[in-house]
N, C-alpha and C positions, 0 to 999 in steps of 0.2 A: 746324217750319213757321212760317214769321212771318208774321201778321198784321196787317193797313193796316186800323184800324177804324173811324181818321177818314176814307177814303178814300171818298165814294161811287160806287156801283158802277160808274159810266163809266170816273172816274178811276182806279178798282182794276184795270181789263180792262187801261187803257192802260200802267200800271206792269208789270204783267206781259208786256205785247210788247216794251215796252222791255227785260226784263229777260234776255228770250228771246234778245233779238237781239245784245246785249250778249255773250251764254254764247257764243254763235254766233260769235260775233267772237273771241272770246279762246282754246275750246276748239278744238287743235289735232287734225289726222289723222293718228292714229299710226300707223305702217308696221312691223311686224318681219319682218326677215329673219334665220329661222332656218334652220342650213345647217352642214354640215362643214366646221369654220374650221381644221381641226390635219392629218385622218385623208385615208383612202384617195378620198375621192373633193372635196376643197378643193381642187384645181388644175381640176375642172370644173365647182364650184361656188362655194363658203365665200365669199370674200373680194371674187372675180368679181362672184359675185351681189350682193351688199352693193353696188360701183360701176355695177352694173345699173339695181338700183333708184334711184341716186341722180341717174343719167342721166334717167330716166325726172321724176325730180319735179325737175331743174332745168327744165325743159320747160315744168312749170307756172310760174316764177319762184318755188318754194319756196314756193307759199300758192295754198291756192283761196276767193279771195274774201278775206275778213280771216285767214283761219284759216293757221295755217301747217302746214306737214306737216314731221313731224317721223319720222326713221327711227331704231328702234333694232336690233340685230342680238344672235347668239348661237351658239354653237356645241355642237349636242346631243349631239355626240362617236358619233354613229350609236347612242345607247343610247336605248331608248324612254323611260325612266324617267326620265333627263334631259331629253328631249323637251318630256315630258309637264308635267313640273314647271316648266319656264321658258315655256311657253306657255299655262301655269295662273297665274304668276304675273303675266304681261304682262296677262291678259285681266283679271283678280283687283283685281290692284294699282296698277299701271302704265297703263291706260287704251289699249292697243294696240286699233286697231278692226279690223286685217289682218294675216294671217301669211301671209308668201309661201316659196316655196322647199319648205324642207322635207325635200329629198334625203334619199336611202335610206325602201322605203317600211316597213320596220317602224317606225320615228319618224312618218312622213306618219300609219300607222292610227292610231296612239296619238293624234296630235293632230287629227285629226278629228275622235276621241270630244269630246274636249275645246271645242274648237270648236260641236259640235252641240249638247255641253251648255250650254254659253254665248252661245249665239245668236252669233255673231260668223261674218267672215269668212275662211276658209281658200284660198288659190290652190297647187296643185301646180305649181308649175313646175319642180320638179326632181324629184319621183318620179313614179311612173307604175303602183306594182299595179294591175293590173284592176279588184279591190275597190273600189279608192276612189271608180270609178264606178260600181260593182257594189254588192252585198250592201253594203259598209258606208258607201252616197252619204249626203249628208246635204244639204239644199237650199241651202245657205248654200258648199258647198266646190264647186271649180272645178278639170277636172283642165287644165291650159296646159300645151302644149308635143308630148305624149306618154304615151302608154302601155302598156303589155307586149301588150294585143290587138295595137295597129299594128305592133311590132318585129315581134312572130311570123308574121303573118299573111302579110307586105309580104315577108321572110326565105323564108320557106317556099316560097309563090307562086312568087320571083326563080328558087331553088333546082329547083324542081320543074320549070320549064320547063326545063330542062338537064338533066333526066331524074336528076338529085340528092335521092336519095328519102329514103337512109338516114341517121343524124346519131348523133354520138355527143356526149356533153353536159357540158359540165365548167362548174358553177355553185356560186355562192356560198350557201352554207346561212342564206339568213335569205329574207323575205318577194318580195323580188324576184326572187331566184333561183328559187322556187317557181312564183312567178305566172310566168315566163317559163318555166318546164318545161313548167306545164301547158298554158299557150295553145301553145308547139310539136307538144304532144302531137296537141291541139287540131288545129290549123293541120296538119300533117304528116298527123291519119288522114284530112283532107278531101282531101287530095291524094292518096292512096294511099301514102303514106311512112308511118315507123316510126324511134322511135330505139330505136337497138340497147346501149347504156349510155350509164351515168352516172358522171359523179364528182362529189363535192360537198367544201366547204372551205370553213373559216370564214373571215368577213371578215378581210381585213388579209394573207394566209398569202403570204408569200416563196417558199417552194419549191413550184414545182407539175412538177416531174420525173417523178413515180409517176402523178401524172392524164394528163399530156402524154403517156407511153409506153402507159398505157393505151388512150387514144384512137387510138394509130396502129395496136395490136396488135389492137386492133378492127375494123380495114378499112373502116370508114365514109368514105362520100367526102366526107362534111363533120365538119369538127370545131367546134361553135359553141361560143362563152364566153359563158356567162350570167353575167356580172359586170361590173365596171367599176372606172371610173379603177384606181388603184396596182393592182387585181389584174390588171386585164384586160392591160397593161401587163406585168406581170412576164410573168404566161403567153407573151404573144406572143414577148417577147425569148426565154427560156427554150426555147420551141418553135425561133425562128431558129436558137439552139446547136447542138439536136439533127438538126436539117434537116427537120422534119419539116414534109410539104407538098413539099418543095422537088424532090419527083419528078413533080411532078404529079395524083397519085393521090389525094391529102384538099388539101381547101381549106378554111381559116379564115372563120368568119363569127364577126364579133361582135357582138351583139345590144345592148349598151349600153355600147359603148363610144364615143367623140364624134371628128371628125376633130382636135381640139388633144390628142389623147392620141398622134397619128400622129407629132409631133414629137416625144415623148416616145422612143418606142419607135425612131424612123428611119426615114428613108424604106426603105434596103437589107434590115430586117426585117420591116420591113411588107409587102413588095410580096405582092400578090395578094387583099393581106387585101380581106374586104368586112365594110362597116359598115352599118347603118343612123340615120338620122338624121332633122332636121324643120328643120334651119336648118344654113346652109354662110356662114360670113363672106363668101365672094369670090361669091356667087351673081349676083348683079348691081347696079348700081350703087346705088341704095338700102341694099341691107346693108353694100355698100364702105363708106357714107359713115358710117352708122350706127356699123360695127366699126372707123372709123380714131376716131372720138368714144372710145369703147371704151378704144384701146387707149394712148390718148393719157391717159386715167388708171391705165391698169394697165400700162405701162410698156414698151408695144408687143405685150403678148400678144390675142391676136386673140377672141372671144367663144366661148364653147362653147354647142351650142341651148340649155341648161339654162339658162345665165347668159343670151344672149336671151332666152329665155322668159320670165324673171323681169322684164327691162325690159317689156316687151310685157302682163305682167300685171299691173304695179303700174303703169303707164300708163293702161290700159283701167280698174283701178279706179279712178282720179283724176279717167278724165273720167265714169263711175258716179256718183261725188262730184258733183263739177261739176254735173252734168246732174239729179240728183234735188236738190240744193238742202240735202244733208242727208248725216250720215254713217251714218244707221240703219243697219241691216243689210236689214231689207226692200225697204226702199227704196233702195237701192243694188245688192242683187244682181236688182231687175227692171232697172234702168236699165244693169246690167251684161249682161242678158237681149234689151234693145231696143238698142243701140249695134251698130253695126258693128263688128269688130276689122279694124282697118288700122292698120299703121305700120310703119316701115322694115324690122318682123322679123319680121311675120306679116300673113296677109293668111285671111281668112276663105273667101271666097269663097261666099257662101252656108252658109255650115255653123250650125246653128242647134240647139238645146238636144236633138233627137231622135233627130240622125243624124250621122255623122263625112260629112266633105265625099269627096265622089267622084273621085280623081283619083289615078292609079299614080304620079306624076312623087310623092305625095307620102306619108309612112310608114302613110296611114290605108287602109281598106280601109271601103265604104261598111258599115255592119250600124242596126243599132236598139239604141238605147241600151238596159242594163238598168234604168235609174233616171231617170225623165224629170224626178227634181228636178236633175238633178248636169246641168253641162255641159260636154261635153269637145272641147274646140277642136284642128282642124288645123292645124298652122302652118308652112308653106314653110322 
């Protein structure tokens, strides 16, 4: 600590506001985006997100006030431990005030913990366990975009009005796959429906033949994939092969998979599939303009909600910043709490830290938050 002891005390007050505002000016607003930059889900995420967020703080002119914002990114290879460690190191060492993204949610729990340890700020915009708003909220994380309550719930409901009760379940054996089994379970016994099996499969798995035949030899009228990007992907091609669906008899739901995975797979083995979602690039002219910005640095590929989400989060943090005058953490997640979210990719509509906003047209489904620190926003 140094000491001014020629300074009398007027002079000593005014040195220190100077000194204050000086930090202020020079100390920048660090952004990481951490995200699947290599694995099964980086063509809905990884790299996207990163020019999400970067859309998002040209907007500000790269600086709020004197400060500049500065983004760093990372790729956790979907391993928590990796996660864990580079987002221990950015809050640690590296001076990161925001971790956005996040995808796959056994990485989002792990850094949570982390986050809640460190006082800091967390945004999901790319994962979505229930927990994160549940059991393990923490008042500083923010779940954007989605989450496995609204896939199932929204799913289920669609399904059940068409008299589609029974479901047979082919998901990915880690934390997502989980939280989406049980919310179906969830979802399905309030309807009067039941899934009749399951298959499970590690991240990443190329052959899904033996799940796929499974599931038709089960007579269930819907077959839902709880998985996503490269897996959900292979399945459906896979399923095209065998024709399965293609009598009529089961129909495909996929539960987290995005419409830019639709390219992927083809229109001719797509068809019938249903998805659920929270942002559609062509939705109306606002996201047009938004996803031609977009695509104009990612080389014409169109936005996935997840990589929206990310812009829409790391936006609504800046003007947080902005607006509290400060990058604390307290002070930035009330002013994150009082702001409206509007912007070209999400629109709030009322939805406020207690309740998911009311409206079918969109993946939520009104209820009562479990954790009235956490807040988990709807987004068109």
């Amino acid at each position: 600590m140094v000491r001014h002891r020629s300074l009398p005390p007027v002079a000593f007050c005014v040195a220190l506001v100077g000194f204050a505002t000086l930090a202020f000016a020079q100390d920048a607003v660090r952004i990481g985006v951490l995200s699947d930059m290599s694995g099964p889900y980086a063509d809905i995420a990884g790299k996207g997100s990163l020019a999400a967020a970067e859309l998002a703080v040209e907007e500000f002119g790269g600086k709020i006030g004197d400060r500049r914002i500065e983004i760093v990114s990372a790729d956790h290879q979907n391993k928590p431990d990796v996660g864990s460690a580079t987002a221990r190191k950015w809050l640690d060492q590296d001076g990161v005030d925001m971790i956005v993204d996040v995808i796959t949610s056994s990485v989002a729990l792990a850094v949570q913990h982390i986050a809640r340890e460190k006082e800091k700020i967390v945004i999901f915009s790319g994962a979505g366990a229930s927990q994160l708003a549940g059991e393990s909220c923490a008042r500083n994380s923010f779940v954007w975009t989605w989450d496995t309550y609204a896939l199932t719930n929204v799913a289920s409901q669609t399904f059940g009005r068409e008299n589609l009760r029974d479901w047979y379940l082919i998901e990915v054996d880690c934390a997502l796959g989980r939280a989406l089994d049980q919310g179906i379970r969830d979802a399905l016994g309030r309807i009067g429906g039941k899934v009749v099996g399951v298959s499970r499969h590690p991240l990443g798995t190329a052959d899904f033949s033996s799940f796929l035949l499974q599931a038709q030899s089960s007579g269930a009228p819907v077959i839902a994939l709880l998985n996503g990007g490269a897996d959900a992907v292979n399945a459906l091609k896979q399923a095209s092969e065998f024709q399965i669906g293609k009598d009529g008899k089961q129909t495909f739901a996929s539960l987290a998979m995005l419409i830019s995975d639709v390219k992927a797979i083809g229109l001719k083995e797509a068809q019938g599939l249903r998805i659920t979602e929270s942002f559609y690039w062509d939705l109306d002219d606002r996201s047009r303009a938004w996803s031609a910005r977009y695509a104009a640095k990612m080389g014409g590929s169109m936005p996935s909600m997840i990589q929206a989400g990310t812009y829409s989060a790391v936006r609504h943090y800046l003007k947080a910043v902005q607006a509290a005058g400060s990058k604390a953490t307290d002070e930035v997640v009330a002013a994150m709490h009082a702001l409206p979210v509007e912007d070209a990719t999400a629109s709030a509509g009322g939805a406020s830290a207690s309740r998911w906003q009311v409206d079918e047209r969109l993946l939520f489904v009104s209820r009562e938050e479990p954790c009235p620190q956490s807040w988990a926003l709807g987004s068109i």
